[in-house]
LOKOLVO-539039 format. One record per residue (C-alpha): x, y negated, z negated; residue in three letters. Coordinates in Angstrom, 2 decimals. Layout:
BEGIN
[[X; Y; Z]; "Ala"];
...
***
This chain:
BEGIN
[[0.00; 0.00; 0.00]; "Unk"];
[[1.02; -3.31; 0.48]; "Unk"];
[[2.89; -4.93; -2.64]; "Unk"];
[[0.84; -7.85; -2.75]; "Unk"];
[[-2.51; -6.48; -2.50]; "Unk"];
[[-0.98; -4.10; -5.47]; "Unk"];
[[-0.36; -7.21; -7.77]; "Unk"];
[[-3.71; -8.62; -6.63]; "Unk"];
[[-5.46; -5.59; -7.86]; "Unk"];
[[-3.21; -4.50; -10.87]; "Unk"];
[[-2.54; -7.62; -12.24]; "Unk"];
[[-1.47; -6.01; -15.95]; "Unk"];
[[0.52; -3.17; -14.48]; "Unk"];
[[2.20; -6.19; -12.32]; "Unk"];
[[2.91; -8.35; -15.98]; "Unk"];
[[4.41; -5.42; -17.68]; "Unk"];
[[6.35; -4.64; -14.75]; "Unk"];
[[8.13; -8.19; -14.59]; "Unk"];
[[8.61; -8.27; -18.35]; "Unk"];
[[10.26; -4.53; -18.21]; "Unk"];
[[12.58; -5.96; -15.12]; "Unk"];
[[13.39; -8.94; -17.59]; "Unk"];
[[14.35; -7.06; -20.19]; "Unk"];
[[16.44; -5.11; -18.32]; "Unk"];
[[18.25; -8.00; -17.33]; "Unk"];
[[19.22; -9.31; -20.94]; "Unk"];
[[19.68; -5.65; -21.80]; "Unk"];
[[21.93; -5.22; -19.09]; "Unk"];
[[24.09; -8.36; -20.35]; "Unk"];
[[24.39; -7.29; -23.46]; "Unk"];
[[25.74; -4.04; -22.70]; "Unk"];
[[27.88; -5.40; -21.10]; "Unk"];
[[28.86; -7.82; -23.86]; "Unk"];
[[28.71; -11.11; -21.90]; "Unk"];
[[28.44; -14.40; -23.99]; "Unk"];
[[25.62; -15.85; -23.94]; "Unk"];
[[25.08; -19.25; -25.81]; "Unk"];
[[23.71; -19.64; -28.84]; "Unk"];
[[22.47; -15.90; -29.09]; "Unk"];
[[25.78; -14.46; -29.87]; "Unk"];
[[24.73; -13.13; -33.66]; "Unk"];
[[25.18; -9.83; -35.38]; "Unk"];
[[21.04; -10.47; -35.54]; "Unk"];
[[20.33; -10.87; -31.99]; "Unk"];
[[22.79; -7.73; -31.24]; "Unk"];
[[20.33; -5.75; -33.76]; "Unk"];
[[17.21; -7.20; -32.14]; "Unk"];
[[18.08; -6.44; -28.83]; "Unk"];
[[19.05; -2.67; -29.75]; "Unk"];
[[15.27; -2.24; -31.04]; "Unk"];
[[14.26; -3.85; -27.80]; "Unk"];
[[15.66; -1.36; -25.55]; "Unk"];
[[14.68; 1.56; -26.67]; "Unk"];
[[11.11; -0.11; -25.95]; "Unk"];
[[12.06; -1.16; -22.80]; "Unk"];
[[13.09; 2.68; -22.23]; "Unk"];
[[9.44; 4.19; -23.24]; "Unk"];
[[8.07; 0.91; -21.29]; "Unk"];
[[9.33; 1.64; -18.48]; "Unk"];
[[8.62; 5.36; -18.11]; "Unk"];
[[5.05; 4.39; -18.52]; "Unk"];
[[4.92; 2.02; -15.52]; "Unk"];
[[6.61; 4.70; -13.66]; "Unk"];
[[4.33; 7.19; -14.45]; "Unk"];
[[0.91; 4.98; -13.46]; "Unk"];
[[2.29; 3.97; -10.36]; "Unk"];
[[2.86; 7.64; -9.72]; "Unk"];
[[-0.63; 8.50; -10.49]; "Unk"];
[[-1.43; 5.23; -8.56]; "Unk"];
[[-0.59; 6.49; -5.07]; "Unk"];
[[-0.73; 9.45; -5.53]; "Unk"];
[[-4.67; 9.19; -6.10]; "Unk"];
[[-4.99; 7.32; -3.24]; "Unk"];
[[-2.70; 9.27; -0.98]; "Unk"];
[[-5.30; 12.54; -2.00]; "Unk"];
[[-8.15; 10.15; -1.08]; "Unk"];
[[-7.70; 7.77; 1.20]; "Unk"];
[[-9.89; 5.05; 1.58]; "Unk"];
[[-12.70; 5.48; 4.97]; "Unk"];
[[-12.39; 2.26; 6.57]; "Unk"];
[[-15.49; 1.79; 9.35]; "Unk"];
[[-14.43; -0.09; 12.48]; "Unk"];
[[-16.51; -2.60; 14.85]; "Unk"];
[[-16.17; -1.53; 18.36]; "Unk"];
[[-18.14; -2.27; 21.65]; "Unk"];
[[-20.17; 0.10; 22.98]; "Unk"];
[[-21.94; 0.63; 26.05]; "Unk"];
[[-23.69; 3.21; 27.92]; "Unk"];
[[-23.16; 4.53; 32.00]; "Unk"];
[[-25.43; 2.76; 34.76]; "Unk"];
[[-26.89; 4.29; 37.84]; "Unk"];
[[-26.20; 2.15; 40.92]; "Unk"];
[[-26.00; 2.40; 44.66]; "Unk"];
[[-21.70; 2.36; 45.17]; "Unk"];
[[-20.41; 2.08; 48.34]; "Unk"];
[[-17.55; 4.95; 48.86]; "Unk"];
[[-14.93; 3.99; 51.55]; "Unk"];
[[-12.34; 6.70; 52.88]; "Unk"];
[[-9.61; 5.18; 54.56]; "Unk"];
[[-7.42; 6.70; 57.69]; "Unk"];
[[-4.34; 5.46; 59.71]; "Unk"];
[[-5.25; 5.78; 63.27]; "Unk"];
[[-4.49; 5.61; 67.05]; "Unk"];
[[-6.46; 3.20; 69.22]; "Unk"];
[[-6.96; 4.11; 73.06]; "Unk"];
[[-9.02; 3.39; 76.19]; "Unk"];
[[-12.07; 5.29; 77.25]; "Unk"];
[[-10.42; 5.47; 80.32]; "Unk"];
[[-6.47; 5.04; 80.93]; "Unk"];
[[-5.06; 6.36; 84.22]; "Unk"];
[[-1.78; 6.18; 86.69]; "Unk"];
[[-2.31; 4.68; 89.82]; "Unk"];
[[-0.37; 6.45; 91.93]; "Unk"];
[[0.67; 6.52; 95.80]; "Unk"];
[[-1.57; 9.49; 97.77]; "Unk"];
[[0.80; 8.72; 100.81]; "Unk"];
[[4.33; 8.06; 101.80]; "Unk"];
[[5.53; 5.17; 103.32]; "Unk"];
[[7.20; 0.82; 102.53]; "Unk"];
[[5.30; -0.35; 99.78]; "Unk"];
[[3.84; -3.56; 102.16]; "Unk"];
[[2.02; -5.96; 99.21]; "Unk"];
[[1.04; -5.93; 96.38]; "Unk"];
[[-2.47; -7.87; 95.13]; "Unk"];
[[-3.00; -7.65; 91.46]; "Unk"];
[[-0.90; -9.32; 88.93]; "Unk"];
[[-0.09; -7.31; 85.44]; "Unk"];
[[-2.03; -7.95; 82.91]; "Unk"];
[[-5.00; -8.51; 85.46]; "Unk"];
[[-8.14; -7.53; 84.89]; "Unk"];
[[-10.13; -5.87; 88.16]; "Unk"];
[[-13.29; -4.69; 89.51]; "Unk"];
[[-14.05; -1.34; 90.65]; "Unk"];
[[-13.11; -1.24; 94.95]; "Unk"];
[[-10.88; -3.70; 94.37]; "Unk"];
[[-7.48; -3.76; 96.66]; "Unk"];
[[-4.37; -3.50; 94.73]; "Unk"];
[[-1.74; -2.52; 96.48]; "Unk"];
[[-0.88; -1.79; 100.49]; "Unk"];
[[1.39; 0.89; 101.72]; "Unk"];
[[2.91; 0.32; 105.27]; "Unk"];
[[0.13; 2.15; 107.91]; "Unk"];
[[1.72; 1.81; 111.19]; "Unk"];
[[2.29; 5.63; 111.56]; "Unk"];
[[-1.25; 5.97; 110.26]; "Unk"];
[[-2.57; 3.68; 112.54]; "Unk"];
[[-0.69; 5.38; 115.12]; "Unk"];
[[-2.38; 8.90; 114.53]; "Unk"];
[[-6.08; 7.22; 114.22]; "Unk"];
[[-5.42; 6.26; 117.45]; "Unk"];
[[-4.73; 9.11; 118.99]; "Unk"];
[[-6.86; 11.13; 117.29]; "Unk"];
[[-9.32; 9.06; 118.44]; "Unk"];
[[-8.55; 8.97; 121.69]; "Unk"];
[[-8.76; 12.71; 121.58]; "Unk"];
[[-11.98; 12.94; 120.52]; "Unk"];
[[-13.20; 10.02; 123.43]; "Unk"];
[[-11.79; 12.70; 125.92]; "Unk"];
[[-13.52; 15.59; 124.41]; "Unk"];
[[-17.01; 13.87; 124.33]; "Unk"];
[[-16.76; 13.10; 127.87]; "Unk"];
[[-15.98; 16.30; 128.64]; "Unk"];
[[-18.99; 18.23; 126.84]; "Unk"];
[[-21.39; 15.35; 128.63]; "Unk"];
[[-19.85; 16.18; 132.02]; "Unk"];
[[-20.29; 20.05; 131.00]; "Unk"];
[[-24.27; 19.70; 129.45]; "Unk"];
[[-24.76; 17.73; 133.06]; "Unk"];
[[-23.73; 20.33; 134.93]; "Unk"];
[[-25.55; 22.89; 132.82]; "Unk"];
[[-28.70; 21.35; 133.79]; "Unk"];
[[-28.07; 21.88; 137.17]; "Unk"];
[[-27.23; 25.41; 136.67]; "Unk"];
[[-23.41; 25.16; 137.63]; "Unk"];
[[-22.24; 26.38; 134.54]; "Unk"];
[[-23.24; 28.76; 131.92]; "Unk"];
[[-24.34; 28.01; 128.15]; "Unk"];
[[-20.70; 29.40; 126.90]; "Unk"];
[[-18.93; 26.54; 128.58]; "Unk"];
[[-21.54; 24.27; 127.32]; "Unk"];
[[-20.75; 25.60; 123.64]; "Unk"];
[[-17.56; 25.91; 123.56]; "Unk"];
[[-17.01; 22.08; 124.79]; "Unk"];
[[-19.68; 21.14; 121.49]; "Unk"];
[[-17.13; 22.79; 119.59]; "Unk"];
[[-13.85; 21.32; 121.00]; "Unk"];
[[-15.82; 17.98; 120.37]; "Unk"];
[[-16.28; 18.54; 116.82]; "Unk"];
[[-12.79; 19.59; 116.44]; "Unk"];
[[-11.04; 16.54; 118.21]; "Unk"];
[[-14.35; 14.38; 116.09]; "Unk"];
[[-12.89; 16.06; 112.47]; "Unk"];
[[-8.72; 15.06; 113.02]; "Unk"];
[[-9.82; 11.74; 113.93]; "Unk"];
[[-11.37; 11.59; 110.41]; "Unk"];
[[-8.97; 12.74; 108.40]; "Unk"];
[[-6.29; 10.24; 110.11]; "Unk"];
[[-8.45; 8.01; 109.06]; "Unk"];
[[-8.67; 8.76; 105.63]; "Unk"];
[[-4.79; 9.20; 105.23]; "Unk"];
[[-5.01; 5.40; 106.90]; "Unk"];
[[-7.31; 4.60; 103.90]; "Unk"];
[[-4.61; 6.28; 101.40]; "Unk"];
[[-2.69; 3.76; 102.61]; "Unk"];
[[-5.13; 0.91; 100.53]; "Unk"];
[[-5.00; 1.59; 96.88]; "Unk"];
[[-8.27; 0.26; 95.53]; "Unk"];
[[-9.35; 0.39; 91.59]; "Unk"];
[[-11.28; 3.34; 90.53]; "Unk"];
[[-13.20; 1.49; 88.07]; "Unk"];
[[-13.17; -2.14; 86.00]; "Unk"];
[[-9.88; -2.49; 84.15]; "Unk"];
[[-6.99; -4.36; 83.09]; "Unk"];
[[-3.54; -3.57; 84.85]; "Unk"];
[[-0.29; -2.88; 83.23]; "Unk"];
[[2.83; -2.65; 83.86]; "Unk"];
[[4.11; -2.76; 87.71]; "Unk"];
[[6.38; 0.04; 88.53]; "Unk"];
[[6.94; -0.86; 92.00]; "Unk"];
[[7.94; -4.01; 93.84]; "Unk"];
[[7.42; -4.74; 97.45]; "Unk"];
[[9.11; -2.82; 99.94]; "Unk"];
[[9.97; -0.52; 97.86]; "Unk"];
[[10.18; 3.21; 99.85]; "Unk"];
[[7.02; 5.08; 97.86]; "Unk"];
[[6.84; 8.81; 98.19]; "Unk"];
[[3.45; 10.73; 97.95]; "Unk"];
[[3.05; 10.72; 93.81]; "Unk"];
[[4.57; 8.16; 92.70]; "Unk"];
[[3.01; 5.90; 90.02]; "Unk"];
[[2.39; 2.55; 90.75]; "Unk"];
[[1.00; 1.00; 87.57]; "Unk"];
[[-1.63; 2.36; 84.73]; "Unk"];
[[-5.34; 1.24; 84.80]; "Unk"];
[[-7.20; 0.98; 81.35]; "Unk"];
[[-11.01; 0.68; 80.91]; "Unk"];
[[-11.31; -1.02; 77.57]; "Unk"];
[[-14.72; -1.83; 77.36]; "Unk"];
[[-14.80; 0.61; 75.28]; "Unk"];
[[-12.29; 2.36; 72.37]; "Unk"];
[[-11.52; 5.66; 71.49]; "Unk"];
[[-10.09; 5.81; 67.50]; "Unk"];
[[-8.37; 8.78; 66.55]; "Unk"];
[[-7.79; 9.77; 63.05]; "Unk"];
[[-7.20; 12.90; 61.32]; "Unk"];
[[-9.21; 14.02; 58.43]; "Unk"];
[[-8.33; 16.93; 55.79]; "Unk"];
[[-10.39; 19.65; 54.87]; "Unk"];
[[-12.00; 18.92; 52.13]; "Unk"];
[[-13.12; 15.44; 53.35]; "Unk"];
[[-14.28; 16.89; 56.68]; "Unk"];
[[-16.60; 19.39; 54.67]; "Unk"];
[[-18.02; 16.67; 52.73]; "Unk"];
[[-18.73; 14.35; 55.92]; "Unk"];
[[-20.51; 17.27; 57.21]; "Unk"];
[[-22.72; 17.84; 54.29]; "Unk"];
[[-23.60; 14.34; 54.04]; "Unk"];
[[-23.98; 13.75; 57.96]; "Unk"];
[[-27.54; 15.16; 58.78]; "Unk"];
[[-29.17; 14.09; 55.24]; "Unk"];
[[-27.66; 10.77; 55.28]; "Unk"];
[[-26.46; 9.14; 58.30]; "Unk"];
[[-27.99; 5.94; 58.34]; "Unk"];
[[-26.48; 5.39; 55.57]; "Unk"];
[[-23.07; 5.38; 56.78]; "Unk"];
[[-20.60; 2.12; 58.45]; "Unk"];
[[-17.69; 3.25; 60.03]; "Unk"];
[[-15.52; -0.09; 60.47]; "Unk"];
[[-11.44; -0.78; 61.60]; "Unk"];
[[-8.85; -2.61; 60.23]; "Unk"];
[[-6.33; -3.76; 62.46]; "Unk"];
[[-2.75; -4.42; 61.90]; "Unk"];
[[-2.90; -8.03; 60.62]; "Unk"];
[[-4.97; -7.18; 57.94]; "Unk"];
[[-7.83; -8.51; 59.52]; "Unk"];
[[-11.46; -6.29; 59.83]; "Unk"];
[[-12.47; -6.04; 63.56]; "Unk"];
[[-15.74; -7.14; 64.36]; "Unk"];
[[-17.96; -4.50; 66.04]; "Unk"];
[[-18.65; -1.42; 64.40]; "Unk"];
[[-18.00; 1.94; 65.31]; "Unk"];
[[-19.89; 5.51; 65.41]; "Unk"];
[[-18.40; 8.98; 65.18]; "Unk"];
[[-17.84; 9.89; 68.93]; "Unk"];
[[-16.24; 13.59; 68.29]; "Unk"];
[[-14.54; 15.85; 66.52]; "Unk"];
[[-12.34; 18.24; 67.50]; "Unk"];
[[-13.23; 22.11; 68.30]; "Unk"];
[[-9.89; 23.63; 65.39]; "Unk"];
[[-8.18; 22.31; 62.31]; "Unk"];
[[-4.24; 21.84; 62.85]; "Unk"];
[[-3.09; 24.48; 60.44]; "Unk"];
[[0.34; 23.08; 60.17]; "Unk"];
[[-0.92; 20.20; 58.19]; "Unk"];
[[-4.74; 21.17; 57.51]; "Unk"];
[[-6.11; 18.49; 59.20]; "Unk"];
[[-9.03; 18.27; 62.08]; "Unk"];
[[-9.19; 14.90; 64.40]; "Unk"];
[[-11.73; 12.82; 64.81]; "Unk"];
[[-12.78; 10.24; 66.93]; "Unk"];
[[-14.73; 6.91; 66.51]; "Unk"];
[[-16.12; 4.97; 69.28]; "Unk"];
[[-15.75; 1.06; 68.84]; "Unk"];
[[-17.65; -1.40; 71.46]; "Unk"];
[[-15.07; -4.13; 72.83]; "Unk"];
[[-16.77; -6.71; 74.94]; "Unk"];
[[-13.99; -9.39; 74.01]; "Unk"];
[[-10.99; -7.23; 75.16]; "Unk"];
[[-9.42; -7.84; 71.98]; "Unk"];
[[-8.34; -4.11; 71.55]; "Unk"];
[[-5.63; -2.63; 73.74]; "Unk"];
[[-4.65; 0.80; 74.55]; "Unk"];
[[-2.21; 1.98; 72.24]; "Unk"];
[[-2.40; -0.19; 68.71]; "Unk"];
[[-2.98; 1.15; 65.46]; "Unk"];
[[-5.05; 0.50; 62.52]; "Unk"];
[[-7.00; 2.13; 59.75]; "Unk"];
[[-10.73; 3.29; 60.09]; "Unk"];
[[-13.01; 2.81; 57.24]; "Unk"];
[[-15.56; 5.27; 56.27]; "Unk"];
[[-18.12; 3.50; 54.35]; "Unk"];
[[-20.93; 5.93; 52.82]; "Unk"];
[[-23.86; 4.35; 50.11]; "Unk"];
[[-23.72; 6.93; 47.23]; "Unk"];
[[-27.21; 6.30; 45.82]; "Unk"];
[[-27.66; 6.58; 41.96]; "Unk"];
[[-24.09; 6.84; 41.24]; "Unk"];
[[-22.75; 7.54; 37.30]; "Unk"];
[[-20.56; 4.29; 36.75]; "Unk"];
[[-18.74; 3.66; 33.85]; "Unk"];
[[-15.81; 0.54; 33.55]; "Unk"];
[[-11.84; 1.99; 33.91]; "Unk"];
[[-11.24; 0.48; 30.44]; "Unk"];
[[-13.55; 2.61; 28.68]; "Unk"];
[[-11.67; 5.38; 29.34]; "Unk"];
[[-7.66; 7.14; 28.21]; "Unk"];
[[-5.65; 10.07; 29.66]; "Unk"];
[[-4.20; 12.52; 28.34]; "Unk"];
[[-2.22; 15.66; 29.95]; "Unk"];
[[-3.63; 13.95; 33.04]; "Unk"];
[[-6.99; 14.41; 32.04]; "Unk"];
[[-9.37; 11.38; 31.92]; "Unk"];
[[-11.56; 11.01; 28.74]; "Unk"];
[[-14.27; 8.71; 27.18]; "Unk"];
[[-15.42; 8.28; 23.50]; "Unk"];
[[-18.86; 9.09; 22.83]; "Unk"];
[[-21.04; 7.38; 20.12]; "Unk"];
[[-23.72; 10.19; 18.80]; "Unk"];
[[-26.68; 9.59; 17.21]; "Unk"];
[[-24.77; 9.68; 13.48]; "Unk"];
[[-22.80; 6.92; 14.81]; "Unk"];
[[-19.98; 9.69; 14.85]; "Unk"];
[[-17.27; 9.72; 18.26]; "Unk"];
[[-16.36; 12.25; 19.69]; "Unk"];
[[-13.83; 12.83; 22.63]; "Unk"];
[[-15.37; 13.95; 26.05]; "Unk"];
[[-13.63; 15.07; 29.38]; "Unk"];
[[-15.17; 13.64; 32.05]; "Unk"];
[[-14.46; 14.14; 36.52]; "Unk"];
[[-13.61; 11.22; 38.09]; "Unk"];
[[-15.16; 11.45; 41.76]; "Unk"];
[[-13.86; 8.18; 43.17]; "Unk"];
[[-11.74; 4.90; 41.93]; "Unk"];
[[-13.10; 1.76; 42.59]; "Unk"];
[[-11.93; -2.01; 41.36]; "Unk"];
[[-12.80; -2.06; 37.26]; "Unk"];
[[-14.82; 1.16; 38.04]; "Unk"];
[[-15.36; 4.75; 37.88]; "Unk"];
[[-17.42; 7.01; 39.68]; "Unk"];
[[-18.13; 9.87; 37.58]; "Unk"];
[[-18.66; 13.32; 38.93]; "Unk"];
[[-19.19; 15.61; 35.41]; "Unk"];
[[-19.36; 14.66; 31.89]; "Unk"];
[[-21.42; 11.65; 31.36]; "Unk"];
[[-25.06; 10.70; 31.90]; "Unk"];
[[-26.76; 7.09; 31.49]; "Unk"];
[[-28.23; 8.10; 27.99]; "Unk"];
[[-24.79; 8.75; 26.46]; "Unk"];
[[-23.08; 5.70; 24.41]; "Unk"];
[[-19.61; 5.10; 25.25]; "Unk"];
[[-16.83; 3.48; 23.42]; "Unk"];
[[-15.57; 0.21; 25.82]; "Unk"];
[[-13.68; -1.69; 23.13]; "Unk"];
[[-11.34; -0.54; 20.35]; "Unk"];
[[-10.36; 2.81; 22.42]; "Unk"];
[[-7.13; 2.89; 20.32]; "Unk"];
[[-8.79; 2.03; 16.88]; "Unk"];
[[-11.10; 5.31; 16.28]; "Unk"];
[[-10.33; 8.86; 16.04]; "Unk"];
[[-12.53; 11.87; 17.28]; "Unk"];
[[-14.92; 13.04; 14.24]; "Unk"];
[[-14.95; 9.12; 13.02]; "Unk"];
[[-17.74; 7.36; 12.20]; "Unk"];
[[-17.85; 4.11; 13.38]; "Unk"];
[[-19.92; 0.34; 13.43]; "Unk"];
[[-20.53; -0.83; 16.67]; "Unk"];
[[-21.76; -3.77; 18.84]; "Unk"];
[[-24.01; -2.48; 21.96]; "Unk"];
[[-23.88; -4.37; 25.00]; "Unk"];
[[-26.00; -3.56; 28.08]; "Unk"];
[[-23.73; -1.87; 30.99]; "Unk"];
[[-25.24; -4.34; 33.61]; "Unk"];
[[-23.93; -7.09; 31.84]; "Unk"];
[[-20.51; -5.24; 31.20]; "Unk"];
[[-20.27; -4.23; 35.02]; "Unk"];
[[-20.97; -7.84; 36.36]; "Unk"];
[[-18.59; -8.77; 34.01]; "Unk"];
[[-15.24; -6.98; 34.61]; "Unk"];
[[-12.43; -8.71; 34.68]; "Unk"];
[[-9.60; -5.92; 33.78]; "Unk"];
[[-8.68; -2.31; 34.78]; "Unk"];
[[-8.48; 0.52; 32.05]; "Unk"];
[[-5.96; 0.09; 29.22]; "Unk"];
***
């Protein structure tokens, strides 16, 4: 105990203490025969002989009540009841967001490639360029193109006239049906080169497949191009394909959740600078097998991009946002670990706490989410974790747990 609240409460026990330590001293000084003035007698000698032995008994009888003293109190210590704040769990709709790094690409994102050989002869699109669908990019030289059209189509004049000369002369009986058939079929012959010569002529014109922006050019003009090569890349970015991989665990509980409550799901993405991009996204596919390497499956979210703010190729994180209706909350500071396990006191109806394991299902800022172990009729400690004991009964403020949620300033201690 502390000395002073001893002397408080003992005030007689304190008295006889000081006079015994003052006794001592003059005791002491005379045994060791120093001079002290004026009381240097044969009488005072005598006096303070009789005084010791006093002194002795005196003494052993302060010794032996504080002795007694603590050792009463040590047997039964004092129960000292402690205010704390208490609170109990609320129910709430909490939003739970599951976060994954990601690869951004284009719907669509191709090589534009040469379907001919020849001098690359110009070159209409600028990188970076965005183009319609039909729309002339680049020009491969077509004189030996041209060249075959020509004749092919010349061939194909010369073979028409002929099966008109022959179907003439079939009417008049000169010559049979065979000739007149055979001719039909020369026709169509001479009718299908000439077509194809004209669609290598029209490999010769690169046009865009479909609306996109151009990248990088490959090839400058006159620049010998052989059948294959790659030009530039194409990208449709209207809209963007998001890939992310998902474990397990997380994909089983997306697909438990996805039929019962869908609408209820946001799926949004962060970009690089930090920054949340605007349109929203939907769950486009996922993937037919899990990687086993690293026990993940991919998915893939679909994001709208009217502004062409996206590009094939960044990065960023997708956001999973799912409204977990009637969700156990409790504040972070309400609860302690220990061994790695997360626990709460609980306030019975005796006023007694006791010490309760509870699941955490997801962290939040100031809050829990609580999986097992609580309920919203159970009483929790929040203040004055560290100042009661399991099996202690306590006195307690309540406070209601909307107030304490809107209120939370500070994580868990």
């Amino acid at each position: 105990m502390n000395p002073i609240k001893f002397a408080v409460r003992r005030p007689v026990t304190t008295l006889m203490l000081v006079a015994a330590l003052s006794s001592g001293v003059v005791f002491g000084l005379y045994k060791l025969r120093v001079d002290i003035p004026k009381l240097n007698t044969t009488k005072i000698y005598t006096h303070l002989d009789y005084l010791s032995v006093h002194v002795t008994r005196m003494k052993g009888q302060i010794a032996g009540q504080l002795e007694s003293y603590f050792h009463e109190h040590e047997e039964q210590p004092h129960e000292e009841h402690h205010k704390v704040l208490v609170t109990r769990p609320q129910a709430k709709a909490v939003v739970l967001t599951q976060e994954y790094v990601c690869q951004i690409h284009s719907q669509r994102h191709i090589d534009v490639r040469a379907l001919e050989n020849g001098y690359l002869e110009s070159i209409s699109v600028k990188e970076g360029q965005a183009v319609k669908k039909g729309d002339l990019m680049f020009k491969i030289v077509p004189v030996l193109y041209q060249a075959r059209l020509n004749a092919e189509n010349a061939e194909a004049q010369l073979a028409q006239l002929e099966y008109k000369n022959t179907k003439k002369l079939f009417e008049k009986n000169v010559v049979s049906q065979n000739e007149v058939a055979l001719l039909q079929a020369k026709l169509s012959k001479a009718q299908a080169k000439a077509e194809l010569a004209g669609a290598e002529l029209n490999f010769t014109n690169i046009r865009a497949p479909f609306d996109g922006i151009v990248d990088r050019l490959q090839e400058q003009i006159g620049s010998l191009i052989k059948e294959g090569d790659s030009l530039t890349t194409l990208s449709d970015n209207s809209l963007m394909w998001v890939y992310f991989n998902v474990p397990e665990a997380q994909y089983l509980e997306y697909m438990a959740v996805m039929g019962k409550h869908e609408g209820d799901q946001k799926i949004e993405l962060v970009l690089a600078d930090g920054n949340k991009f605007k349109q929203t996204g939907k769950i486009g596919a996922i993937e037919a097998k899990f990687n086993n390497e690293t026990g993940n499956i991919p998915f893939r979210a679909d994001f709208p991009n009217p502004d062409r703010l996206l590009r094939h190729g960044q990065t960023g994180t997708v956001l999973i946002n799912r409204v977990l209706k009637n969700a156990i909350v409790i504040p972070q500071r309400a609860t302690f670990t220990t061994l790695d396990k997360r626990y709460v006191y609980v306030v019975d109806k005796d006023d007694v706490v006791h010490q309760r394991e509870i699941d955490v299902l997801k962290e939040k800022e100031d809050i829990f989410v609580i999986k097992n172990g609580l309920d919203v009729g159970d009483q929790i400690v929040l203040e004055g974790i560290l100042q009661v004991r399991d099996g202690e009964k306590v006195d307690f403020e309540f406070r209601q747990p909307e107030l304490v949620i809107a209120s939370l300033k500070n994580r868990a201690e």
